[in-house]
VMD Tcl script that draws the C-alpha trace (Angstrom):
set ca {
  {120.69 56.61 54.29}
  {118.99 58.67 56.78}
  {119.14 57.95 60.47}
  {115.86 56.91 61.52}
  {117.27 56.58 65.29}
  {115.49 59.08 67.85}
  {117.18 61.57 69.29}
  {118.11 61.30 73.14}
  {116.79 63.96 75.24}
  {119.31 66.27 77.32}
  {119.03 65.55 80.61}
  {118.06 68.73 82.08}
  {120.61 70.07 85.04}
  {118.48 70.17 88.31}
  {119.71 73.38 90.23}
  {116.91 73.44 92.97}
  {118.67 71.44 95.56}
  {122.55 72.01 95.50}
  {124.97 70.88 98.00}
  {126.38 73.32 100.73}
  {129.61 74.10 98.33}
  {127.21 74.60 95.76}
  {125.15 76.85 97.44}
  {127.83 79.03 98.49}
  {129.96 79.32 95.02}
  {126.58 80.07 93.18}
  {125.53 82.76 95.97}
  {129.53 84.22 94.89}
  {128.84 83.70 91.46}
  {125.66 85.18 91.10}
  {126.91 88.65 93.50}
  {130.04 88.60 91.44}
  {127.88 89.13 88.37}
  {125.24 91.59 89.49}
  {128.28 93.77 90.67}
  {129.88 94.04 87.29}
  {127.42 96.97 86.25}
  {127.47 98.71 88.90}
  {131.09 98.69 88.77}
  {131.29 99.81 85.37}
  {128.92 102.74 86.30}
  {131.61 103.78 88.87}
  {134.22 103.30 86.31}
  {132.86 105.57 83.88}
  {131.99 108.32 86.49}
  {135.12 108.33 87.81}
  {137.21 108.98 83.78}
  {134.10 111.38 83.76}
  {135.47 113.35 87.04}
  {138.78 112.48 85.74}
  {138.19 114.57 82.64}
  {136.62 117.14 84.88}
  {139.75 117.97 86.63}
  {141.52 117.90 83.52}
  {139.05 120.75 81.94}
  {139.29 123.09 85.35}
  {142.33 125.45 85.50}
  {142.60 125.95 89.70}
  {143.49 122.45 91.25}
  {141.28 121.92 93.76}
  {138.83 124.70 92.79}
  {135.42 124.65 94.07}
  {134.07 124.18 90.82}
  {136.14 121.23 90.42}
  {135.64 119.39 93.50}
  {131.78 119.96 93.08}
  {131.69 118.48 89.56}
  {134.06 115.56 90.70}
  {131.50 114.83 93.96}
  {128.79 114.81 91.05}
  {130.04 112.34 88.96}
  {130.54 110.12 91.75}
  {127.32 110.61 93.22}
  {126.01 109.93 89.58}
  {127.95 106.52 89.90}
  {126.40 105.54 93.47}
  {122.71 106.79 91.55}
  {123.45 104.22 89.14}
  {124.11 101.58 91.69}
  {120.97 102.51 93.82}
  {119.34 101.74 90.75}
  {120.37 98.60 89.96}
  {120.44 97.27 93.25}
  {116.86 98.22 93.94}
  {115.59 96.00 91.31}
  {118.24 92.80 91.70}
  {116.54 93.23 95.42}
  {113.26 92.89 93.40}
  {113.87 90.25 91.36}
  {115.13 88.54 93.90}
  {112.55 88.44 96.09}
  {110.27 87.15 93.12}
  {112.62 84.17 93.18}
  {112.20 83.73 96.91}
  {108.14 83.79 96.50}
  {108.64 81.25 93.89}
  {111.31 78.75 96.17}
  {108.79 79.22 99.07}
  {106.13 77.73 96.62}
  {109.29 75.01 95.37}
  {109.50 73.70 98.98}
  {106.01 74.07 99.74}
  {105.59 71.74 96.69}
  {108.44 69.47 97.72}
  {107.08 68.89 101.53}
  {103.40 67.46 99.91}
  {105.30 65.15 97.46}
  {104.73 67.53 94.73}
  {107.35 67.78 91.54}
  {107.95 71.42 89.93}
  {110.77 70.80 88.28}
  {114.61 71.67 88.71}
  {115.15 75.07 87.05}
  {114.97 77.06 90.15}
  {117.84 78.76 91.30}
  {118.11 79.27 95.20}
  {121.34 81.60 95.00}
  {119.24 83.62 93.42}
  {116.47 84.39 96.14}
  {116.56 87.56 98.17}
  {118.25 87.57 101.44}
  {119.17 90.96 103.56}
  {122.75 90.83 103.15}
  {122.88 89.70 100.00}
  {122.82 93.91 99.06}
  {126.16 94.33 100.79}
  {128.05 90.79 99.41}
  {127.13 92.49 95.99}
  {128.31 95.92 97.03}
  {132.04 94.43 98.83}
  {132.70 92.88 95.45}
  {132.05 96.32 93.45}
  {134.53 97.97 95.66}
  {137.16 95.01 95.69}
  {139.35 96.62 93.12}
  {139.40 99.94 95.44}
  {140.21 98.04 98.56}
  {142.86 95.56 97.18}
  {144.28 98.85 94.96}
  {144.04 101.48 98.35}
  {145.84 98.88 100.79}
  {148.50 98.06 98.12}
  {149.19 101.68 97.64}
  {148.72 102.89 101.49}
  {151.42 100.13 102.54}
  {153.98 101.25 99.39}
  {156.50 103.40 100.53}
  {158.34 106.35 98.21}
  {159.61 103.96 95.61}
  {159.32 103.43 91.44}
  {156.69 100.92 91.83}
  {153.98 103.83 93.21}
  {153.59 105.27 89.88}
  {152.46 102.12 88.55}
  {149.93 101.69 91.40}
  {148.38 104.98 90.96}
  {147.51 104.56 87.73}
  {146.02 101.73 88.54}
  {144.48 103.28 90.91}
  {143.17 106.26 89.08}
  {141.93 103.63 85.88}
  {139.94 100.97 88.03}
  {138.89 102.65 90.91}
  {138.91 106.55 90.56}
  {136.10 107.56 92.20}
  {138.02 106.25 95.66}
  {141.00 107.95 95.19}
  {139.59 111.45 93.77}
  {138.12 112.58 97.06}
  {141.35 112.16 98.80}
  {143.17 114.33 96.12}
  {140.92 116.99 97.46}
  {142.95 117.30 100.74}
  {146.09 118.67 98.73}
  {149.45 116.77 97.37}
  {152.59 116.63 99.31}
  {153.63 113.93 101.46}
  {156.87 113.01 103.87}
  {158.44 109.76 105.35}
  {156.31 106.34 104.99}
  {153.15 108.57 104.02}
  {151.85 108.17 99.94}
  {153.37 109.72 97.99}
  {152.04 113.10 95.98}
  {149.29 113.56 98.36}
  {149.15 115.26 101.91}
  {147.48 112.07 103.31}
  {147.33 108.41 103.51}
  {146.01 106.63 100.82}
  {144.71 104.23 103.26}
  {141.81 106.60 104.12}
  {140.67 105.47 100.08}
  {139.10 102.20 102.22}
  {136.43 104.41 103.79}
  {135.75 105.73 100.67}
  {135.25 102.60 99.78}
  {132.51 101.61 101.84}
  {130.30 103.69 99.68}
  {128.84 101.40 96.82}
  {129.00 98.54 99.62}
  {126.36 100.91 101.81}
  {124.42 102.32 98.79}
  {124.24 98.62 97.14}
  {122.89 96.88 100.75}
  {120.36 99.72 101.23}
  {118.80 100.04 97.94}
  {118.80 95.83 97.55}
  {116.63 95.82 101.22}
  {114.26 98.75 99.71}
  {114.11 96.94 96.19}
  {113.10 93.83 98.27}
  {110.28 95.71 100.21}
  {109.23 97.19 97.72}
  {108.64 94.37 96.05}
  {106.70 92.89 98.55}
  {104.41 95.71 99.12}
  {103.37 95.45 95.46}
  {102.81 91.80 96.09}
  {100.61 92.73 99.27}
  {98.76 95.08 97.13}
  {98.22 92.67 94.32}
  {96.75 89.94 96.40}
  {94.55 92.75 98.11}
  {93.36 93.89 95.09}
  {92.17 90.10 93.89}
  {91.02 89.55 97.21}
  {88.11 92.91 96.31}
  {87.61 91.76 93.24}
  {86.55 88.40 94.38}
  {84.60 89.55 97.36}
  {83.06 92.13 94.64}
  {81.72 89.30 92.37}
  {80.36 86.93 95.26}
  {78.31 90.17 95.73}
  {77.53 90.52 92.65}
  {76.07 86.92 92.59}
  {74.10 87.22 95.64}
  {72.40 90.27 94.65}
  {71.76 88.51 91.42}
  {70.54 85.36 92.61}
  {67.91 87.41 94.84}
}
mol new
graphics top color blue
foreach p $ca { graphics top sphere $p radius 0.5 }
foreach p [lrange $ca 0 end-1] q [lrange $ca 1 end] { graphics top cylinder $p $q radius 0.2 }
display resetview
């Protein structure tokens, strides 16, 4: 016999007004995940200048160090790219929560699928860009505070799998080492943490440009309607005389 009974509706989630916890996890959740690609860009630059210095002869050749500075600069390219249009997008999304509130203040229901984490603010950029070099800075303090022992063999490779292109520049300066400094390289592997500051600049930049951006297009859009109307009320006028 079939069942003749109606099917209950899902009750769809509302996500427009969130609590202050809310808010803040979903801002973190949404950063965490627009950082992923960028960080994968980085990783795969860095085995590319990896395999680089593998293929030059001369340690710390010109050649090498030029074609190590490229892959990472190919790797902060990427991320300049991406960030520019998450800034964007998410400035579309704050456009449409302006119109959201606009439409909450006059009494006004549109719905409960927008996102607020999800609209552009100015540091938003760099929140996204800390998280993409959070495996370099946990990875370069645990290794800068590790003295000579068994355990820093293990930490560079981590080092040199998940966050390369922050420890290749500092290779550049020469191996070596003596008393609490890292070991294999002439200096402290602390000084990886201003390398790290890289995708956080390059991501906080391009997501305030992407935002601009975005908004000048806007501006020009609406200029470009407002012609076109004044154009036809001309039209009609010259018509109707």
């Amino acid at each position: 016999m079939l069942n003749e009974a109606p099917k209950k509706k899902k009750k769809k989630k509302d996500y427009s007004n969130p609590t202050k916890w809310q808010y803040f996890w979903r801002i973190q959740g949404e950063c965490l995940r627009r950082s992923v690609t960028p960080y994968l860009m980085y990783l795969f630059m860095s085995l590319l200048a990896l395999t680089c210095q593998t293929i030059v002869p001369d340690e710390n050749s010109v050649i090498e160090i030029v074609l190590c500075l490229l892959c990472i600069a190919g790797g902060a390219f990427f991320n300049g790219h991406l960030l520019f249009h998450t800034g964007k997008l998410h400035y579309g999304s704050y456009i449409a929560g302006q119109l959201h509130r606009k439409n909450i203040a006059f009494g006004i229901q549109s719905g409960g699928g927008h996102r607020p984490e999800r609209e552009y603010r100015v540091w938003k950029g760099f929140l996204i860009g800390f998280y993409v070099a959070l495996p370099a800075i946990i990875l370069g303090t645990i290794a800068g505070s590790i003295a000579v022992s068994q355990a820093w063999g293990y930490v560079q490779y981590a080092f040199m799998m998940f966050a390369g292109w922050a420890i290749i520049p500092i290779t550049f300066f020469g191996t070596g080492g003596a008393g609490g400094e890292t070991v294999g390289l002439s200096v402290s592997m602390y000084w990886s943490l201003l390398v790290s500051l890289l995708p956080i600049i390059v991501s906080g930049i391009f997501y305030i440009v992407g935002g601009y951006a975005e908004a000048r297009d806007r501006a020009r859009a609406a200029e470009h309607d407002r012609q076109v109307e004044e154009a036809g009320q001309k039209a009609k006028k010259k018509v109707g005389q």
